[in-house]
C-alpha positions as CSV (number, residue, x, y, z in Angstrom):
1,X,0.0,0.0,0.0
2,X,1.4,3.4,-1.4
3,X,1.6,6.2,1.2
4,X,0.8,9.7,0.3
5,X,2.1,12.6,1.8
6,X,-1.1,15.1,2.6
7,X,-3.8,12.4,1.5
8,X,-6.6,12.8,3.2
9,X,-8.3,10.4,5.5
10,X,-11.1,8.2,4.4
11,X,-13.4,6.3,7.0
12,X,-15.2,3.1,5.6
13,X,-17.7,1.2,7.2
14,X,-18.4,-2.0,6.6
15,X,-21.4,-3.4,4.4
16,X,-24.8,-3.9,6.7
17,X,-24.5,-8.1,7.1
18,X,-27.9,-9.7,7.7
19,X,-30.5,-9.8,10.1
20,X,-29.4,-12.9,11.5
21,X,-26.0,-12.0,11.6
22,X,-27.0,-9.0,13.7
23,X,-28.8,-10.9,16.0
24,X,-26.1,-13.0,16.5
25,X,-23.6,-9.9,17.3
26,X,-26.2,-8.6,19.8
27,X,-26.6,-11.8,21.8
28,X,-22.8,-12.0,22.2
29,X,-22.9,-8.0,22.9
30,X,-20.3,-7.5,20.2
31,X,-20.4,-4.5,17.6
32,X,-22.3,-4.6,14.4
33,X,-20.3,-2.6,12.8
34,X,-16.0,-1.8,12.4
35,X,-14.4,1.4,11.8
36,X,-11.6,1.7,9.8
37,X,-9.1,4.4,8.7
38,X,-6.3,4.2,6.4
39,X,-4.1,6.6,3.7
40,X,-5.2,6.6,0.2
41,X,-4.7,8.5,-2.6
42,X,-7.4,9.6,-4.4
43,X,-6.7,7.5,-7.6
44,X,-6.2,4.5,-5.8
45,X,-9.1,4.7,-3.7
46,X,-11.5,2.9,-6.6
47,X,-9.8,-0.4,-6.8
48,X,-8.0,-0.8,-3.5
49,X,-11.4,-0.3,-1.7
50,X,-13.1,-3.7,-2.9
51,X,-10.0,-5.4,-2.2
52,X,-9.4,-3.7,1.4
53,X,-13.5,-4.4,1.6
54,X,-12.7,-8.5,0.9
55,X,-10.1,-8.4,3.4
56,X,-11.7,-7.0,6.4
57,X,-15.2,-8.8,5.7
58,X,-13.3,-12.3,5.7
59,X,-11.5,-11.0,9.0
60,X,-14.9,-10.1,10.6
61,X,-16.0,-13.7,9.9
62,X,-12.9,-15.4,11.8
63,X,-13.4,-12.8,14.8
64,X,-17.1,-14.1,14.7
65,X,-16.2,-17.8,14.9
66,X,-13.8,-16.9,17.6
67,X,-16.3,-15.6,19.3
68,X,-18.6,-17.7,19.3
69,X,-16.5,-20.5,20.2
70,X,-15.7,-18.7,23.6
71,X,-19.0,-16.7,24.3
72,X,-18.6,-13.6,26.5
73,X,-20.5,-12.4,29.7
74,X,-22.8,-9.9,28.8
75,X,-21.5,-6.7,30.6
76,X,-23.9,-4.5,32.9
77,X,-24.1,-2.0,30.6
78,X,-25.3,-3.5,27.3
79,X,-28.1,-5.6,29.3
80,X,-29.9,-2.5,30.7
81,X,-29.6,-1.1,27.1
82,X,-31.3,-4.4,26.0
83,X,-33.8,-4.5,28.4
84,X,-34.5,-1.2,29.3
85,X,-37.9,-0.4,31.9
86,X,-40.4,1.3,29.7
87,X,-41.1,4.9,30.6
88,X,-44.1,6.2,32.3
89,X,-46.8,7.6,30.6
90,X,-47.7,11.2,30.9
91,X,-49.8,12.7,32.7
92,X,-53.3,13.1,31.1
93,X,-54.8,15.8,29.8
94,X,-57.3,16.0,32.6
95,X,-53.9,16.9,34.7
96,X,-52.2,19.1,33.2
97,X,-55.4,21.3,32.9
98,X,-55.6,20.8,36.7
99,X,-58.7,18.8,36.8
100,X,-58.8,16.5,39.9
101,X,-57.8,13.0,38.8
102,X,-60.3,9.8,39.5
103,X,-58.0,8.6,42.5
104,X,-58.4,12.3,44.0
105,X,-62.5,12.4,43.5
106,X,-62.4,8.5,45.1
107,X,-60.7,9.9,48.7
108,X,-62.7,13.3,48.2
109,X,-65.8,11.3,48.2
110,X,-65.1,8.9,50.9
111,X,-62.8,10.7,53.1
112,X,-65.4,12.8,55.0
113,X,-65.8,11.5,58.5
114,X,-69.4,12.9,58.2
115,X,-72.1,10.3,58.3
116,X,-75.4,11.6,57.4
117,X,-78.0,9.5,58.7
118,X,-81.5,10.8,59.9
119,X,-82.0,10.9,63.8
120,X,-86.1,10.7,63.3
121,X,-86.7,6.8,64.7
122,X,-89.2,5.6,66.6
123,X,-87.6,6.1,69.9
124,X,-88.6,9.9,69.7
125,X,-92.1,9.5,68.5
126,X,-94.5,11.1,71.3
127,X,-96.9,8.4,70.7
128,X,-96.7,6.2,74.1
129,X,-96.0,2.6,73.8
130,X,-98.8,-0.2,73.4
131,X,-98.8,-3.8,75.9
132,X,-98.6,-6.8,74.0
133,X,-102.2,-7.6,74.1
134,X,-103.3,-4.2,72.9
135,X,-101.2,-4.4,69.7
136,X,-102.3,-7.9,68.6
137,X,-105.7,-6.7,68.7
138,X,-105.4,-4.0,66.8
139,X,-103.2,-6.4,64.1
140,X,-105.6,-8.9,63.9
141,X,-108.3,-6.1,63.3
142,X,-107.4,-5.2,59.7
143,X,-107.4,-8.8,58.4
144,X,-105.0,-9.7,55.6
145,X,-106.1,-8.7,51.6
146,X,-105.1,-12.0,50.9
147,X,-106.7,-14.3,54.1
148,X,-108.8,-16.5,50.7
149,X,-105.0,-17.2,49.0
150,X,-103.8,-17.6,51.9
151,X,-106.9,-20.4,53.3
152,X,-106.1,-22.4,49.9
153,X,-103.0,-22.6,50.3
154,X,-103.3,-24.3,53.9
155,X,-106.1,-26.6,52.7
156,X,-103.6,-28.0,49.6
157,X,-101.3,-28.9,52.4
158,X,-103.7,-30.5,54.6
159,X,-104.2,-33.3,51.8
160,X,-100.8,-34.6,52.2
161,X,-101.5,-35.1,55.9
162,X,-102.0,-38.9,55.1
163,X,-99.0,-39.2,53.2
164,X,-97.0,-37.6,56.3
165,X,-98.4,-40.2,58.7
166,X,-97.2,-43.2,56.3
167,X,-94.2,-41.8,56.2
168,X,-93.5,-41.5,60.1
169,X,-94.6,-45.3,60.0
170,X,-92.2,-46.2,57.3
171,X,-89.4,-44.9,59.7
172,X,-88.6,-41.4,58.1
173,X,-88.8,-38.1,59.9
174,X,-91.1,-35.2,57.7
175,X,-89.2,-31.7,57.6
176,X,-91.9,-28.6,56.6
177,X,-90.0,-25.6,55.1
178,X,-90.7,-22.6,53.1
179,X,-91.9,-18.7,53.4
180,X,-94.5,-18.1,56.3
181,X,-95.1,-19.5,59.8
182,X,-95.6,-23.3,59.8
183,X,-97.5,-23.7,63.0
184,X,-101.0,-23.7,62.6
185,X,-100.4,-25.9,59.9
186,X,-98.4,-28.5,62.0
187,X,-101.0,-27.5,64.9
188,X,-103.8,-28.5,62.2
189,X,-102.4,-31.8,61.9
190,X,-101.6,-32.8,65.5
191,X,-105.4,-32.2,66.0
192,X,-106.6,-33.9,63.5
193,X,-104.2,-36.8,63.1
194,X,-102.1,-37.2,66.4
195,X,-105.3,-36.5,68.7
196,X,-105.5,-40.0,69.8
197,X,-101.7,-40.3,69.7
198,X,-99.2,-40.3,72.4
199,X,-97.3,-36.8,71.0
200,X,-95.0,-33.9,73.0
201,X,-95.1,-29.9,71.4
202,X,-91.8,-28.2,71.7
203,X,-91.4,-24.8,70.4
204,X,-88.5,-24.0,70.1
205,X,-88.5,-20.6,68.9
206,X,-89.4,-20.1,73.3
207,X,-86.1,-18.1,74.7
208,X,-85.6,-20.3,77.8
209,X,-86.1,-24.0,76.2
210,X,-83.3,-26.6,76.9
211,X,-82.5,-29.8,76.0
212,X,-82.9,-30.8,79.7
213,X,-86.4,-29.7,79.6
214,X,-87.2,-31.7,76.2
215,X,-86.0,-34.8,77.8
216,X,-87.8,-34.0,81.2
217,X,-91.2,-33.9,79.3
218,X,-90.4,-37.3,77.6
219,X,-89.2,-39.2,80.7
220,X,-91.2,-37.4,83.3
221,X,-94.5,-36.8,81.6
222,X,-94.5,-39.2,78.5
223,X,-93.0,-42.4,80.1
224,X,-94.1,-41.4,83.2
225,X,-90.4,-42.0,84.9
226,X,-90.2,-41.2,88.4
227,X,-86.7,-40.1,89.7
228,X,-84.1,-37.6,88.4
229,X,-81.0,-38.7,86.0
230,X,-77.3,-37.5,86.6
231,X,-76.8,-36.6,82.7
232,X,-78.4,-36.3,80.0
233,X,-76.9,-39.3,78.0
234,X,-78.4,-41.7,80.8
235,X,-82.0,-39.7,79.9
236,X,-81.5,-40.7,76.2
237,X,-80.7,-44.1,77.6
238,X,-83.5,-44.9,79.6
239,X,-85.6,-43.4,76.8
240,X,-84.1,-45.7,74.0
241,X,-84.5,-48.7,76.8
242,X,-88.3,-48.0,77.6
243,X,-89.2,-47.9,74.2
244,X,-87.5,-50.8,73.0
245,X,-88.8,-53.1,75.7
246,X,-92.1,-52.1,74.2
247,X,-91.9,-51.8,70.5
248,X,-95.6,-51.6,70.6
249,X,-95.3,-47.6,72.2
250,X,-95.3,-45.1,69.7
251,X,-94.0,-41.5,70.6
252,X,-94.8,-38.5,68.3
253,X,-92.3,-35.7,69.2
254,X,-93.6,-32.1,67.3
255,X,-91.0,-29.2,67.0
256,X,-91.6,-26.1,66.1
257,X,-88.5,-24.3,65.1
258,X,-85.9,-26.8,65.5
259,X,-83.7,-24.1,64.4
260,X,-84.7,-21.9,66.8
261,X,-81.2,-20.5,68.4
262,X,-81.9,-22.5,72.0
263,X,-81.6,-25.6,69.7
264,X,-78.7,-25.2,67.2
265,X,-76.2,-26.7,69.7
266,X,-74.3,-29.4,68.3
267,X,-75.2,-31.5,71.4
268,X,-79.0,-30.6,71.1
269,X,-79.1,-31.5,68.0
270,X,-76.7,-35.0,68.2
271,X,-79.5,-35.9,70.9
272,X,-82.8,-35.3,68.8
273,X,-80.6,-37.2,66.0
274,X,-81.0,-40.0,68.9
275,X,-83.8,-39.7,69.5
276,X,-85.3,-39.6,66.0
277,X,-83.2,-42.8,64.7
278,X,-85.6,-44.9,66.9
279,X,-88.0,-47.4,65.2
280,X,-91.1,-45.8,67.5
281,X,-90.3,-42.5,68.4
282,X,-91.7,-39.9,65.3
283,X,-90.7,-36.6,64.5
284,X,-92.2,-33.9,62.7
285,X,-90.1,-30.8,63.1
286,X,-90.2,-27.1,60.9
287,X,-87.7,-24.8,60.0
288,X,-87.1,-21.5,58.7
289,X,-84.0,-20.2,58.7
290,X,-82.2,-20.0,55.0
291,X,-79.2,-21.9,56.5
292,X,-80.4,-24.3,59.0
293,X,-79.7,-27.6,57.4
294,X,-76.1,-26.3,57.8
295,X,-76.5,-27.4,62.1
296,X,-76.2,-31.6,60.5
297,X,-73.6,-33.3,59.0
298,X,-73.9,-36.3,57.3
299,X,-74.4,-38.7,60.7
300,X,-76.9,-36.3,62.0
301,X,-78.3,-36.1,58.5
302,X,-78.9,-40.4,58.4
303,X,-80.1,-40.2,61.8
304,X,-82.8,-37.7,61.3
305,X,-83.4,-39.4,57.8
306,X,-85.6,-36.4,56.7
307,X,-88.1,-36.5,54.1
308,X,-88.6,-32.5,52.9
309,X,-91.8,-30.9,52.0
310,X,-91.9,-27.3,50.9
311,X,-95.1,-25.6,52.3
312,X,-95.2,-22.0,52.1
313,X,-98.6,-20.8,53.7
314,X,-97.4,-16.7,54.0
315,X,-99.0,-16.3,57.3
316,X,-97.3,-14.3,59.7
317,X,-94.5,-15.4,62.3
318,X,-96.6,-13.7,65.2
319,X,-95.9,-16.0,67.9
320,X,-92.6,-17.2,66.8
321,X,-91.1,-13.5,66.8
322,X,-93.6,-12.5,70.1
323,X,-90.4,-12.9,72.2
324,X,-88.4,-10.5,70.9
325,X,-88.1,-7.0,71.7
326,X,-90.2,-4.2,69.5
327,X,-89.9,-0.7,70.2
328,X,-93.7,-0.9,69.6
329,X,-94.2,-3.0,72.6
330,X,-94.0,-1.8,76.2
331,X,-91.8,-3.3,77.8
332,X,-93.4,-4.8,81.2
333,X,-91.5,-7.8,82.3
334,X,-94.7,-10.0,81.9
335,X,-92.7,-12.3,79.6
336,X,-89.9,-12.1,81.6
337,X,-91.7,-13.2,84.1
338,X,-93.3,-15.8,82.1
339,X,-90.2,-17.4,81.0
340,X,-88.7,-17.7,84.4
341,X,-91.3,-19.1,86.1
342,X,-91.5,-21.8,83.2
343,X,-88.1,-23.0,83.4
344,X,-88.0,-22.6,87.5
345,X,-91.0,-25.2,87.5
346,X,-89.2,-27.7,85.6
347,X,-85.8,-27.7,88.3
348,X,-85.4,-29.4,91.5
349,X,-86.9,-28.1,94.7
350,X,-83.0,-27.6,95.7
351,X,-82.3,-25.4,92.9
352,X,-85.2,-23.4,93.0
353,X,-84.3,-22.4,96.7
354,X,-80.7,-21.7,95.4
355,X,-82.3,-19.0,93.2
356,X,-84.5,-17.7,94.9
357,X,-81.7,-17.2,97.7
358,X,-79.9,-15.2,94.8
359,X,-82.4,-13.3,94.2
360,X,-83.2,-12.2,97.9
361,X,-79.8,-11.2,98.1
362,X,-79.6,-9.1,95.1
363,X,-83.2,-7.1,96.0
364,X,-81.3,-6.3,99.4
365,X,-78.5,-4.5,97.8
366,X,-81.0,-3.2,94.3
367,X,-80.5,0.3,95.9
368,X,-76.4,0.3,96.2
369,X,-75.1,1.9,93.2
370,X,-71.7,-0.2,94.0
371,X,-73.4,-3.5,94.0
372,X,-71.6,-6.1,91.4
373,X,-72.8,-9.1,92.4
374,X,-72.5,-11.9,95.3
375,X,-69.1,-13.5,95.6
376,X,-69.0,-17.4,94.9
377,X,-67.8,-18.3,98.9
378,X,-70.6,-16.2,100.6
379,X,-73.1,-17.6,98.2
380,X,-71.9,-21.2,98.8
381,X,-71.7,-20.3,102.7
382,X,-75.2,-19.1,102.6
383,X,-76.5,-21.9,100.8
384,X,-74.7,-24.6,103.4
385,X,-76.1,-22.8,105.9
386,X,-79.9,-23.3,104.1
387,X,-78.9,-26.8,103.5
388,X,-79.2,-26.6,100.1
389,X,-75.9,-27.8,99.1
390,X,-73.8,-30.1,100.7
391,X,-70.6,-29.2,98.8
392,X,-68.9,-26.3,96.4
393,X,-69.5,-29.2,93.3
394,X,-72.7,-29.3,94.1
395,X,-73.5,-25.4,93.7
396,X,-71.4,-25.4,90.6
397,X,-73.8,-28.2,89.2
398,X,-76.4,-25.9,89.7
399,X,-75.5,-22.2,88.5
400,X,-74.0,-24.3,85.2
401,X,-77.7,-25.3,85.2
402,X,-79.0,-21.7,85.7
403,X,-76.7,-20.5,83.4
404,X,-77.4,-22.5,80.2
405,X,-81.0,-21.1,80.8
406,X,-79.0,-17.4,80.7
407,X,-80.7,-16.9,84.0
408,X,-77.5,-15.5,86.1
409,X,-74.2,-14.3,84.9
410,X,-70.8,-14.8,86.3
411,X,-68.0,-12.2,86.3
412,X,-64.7,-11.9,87.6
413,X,-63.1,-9.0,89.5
414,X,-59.9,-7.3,90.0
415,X,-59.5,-9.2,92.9
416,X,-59.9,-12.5,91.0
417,X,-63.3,-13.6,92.8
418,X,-65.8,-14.6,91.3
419,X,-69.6,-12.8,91.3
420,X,-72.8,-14.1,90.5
421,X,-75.5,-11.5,89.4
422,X,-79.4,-12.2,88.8
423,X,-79.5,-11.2,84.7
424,X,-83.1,-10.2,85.4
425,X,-84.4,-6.4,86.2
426,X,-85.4,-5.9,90.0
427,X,-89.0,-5.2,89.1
428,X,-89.5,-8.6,87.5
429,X,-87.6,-10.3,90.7
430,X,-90.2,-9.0,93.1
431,X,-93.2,-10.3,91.0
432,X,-91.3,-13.2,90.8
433,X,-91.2,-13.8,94.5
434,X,-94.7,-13.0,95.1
435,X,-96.0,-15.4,93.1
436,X,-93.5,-18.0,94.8
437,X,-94.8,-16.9,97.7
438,X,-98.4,-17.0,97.1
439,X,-98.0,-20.4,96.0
């Protein structure tokens, strides 16, 4: 190669390979393209730059082999150039105008602590409250537009009456479901088909009923048992024993509600299950809430064996929802009253004094403002000295009793000591105790 003095410089690239070959260079990070400077003469350039062209395209080749025999770590810098983040978007429009953005107007609308809610209810109507009795009069004044739909409706279900008593003979236990209250149409068919039956009601939409009472009715008044049981497993005992020593004795147990929330226990239901899986003890039962069957799994399901039938009558749940509280309602402890006398007459003559021993000493103090309740020791001193109780076991027996019926409550204080108060109001104790008394 001739050199020129004062020739001028000449930069040559060389020729654009293919698009596989460039993906090749970029996944070994090496350059796509050479630079190359060298000293021609003007004249010379013509020829000598095919030949210089052949030269350093069959070099590029070798270095491309060599290469690619010993690939090279990518370097830090030509990765983030490959795989760069994409940028963020601009602001919209909206923005820039400053118009409040949709994540703005979300906090704007929700972040005012003000709740505006109307203060007109019913507790500051001037109208005074009605009793009980007073406001189902006035209810069952203005019949219902529908009483004829609803009359039809109760007679198409009184034709499968028939079919329900083959059933309960056939060993399987009828379930009656569906919108509207179910009792006068089970009440329909206890008159007129388990009249001259051997049958027990239990409603079990009442506040106060128990399991304990259930099986007191069947043992006590059904079997006419005489004596008390330590459990109730040796109750479902002797009741499976008396009936299958006389297979001829058919028991028809009714339940209104067996939903109802004193009976969604798991044990409560596990003994009905029990019950119900006998060859001569029947059951009819009703529900109502949407997710009742939810209280059986699939023992308690093959013990109850149920056979469903979907009567909706649309009458209304008066007596089923007559012990809970309405603002309508005036409040007079008469059902109060009613409830404890009803589960007091169904407990021992020892635990009826224990309570009402309670519930002396709790009228004594109604007037101290400090009053929380009677310690556990001076209660079970007070009762030893009554001879009610023989032992502390004995009194625990008991208030575990009293408590299941949600007729006391126990609380501890900051002393650690236990205190028993009377969940009742004071005005409802004293009626109570008279009508002990006068008895």
């Amino acid at each position: 190669m001739s050199r020129v003095a004062g020739s001028s410089i000449f930069t040559f690239q060389k020729v654009k390979r293919g698009h596989s070959m460039a993906q090749t260079g970029e996944s070994l990070h090496l350059p796509v393209s050479h630079t190359y400077t060298c000293e021609l003469s003007p004249s010379d350039s013509g020829e000598d730059e095919d030949e210089e062209g052949e030269e350093e395209e069959q070099s590029v080749k070798k270095e491309d082999k060599e290469n690619s025999k010993t690939p090279r770590t990518p370097s830090k810098g030509l990765s983030a150039a490959l795989y760069k983040t994409p940028a963020k978007k601009s602001k919209n429009t909206s923005e820039a105008l400053g118009q409040p953005s949709m994540i703005e107007e979300y906090f704007e609308a929700h972040g005012s602590s003000k709740v505006l809610t109307s203060d007109r209810t019913l507790q500051r109507l001037n109208t005074p409250k009605l009793d009980r009795e007073m406001l189902v009069q006035l209810l069952e004044g203005k019949p219902s537009c529908y009483s004829k739909e609803i009359q039809q409706l109760h007679n198409k279900h009184r034709k499968h009456f028939s079919k329900w008593m083959l059933q309960l003979q056939l060993g399987f236990s009828v379930m009656v479901y569906g919108l509207g209250s179910k009792k006068a149409l089970l009440e329909d068919f206890r008159v007129s088909h388990l009249g001259q039956e051997i049958h027990l009601v239990v409603n079990g939409f009442f506040p106060s009923i128990t399991l304990k009472s259930i099986l007191n009715a069947l043992t006590c008044d059904v079997l006419e048992h005489q004596g008390s049981f330590r459990t109730p497993s040796d109750q479902i005992q002797h009741i499976t024993q008396t009936l299958k020593d006389s297979p001829d004795l058919h028991v028809y147990l009714l339940i209104h509600n067996i939903d109802g929330l004193m009976l969604r226990g798991e044990k409560t239901q596990s003994a009905l299950g029990q019950l119900a899986s006998l060859p001569n003890l029947h059951l009819v039962a009703s529900i109502d809430h949407i997710n009742g069957p939810l209280v059986w799994d699939q023992f308690q399901q093959s013990q109850f064996n149920w056979l469903w039938w979907e009567c909706v009558t649309f009458q209304h749940y008066a007596e089923e929802t007559s012990y809970e509280n309405s603002l309508l309602v005036q409040q007079t402890g008469a059902l109060a009253l009613s409830s404890l006398t009803h589960v007091l007459r169904s407990l021992t003559p020892n635990a009826r004094g224990i309570f009402k021993l309670l519930v002396k000493f709790q009228l004594e103090n109604k007037d101290n403002p400090s009053y929380t309740g009677l310690s556990f020791q001076d209660f079970y001193q007070r009762c030893r000295e009554a001879f009610l109780v023989n032992s502390d076991l004995t009194l625990r027996t008991q208030l575990t009793e009293f408590r299941d019926h949600k007729l006391i409550r126990t609380r501890k204080g900051a002393d650690g000591v236990e205190y028993l108060l009377v969940a009742v109001e004071a005005s409802t104790l004293m009626d109570f105790l008279e009508n002990e008394e006068g008895d």
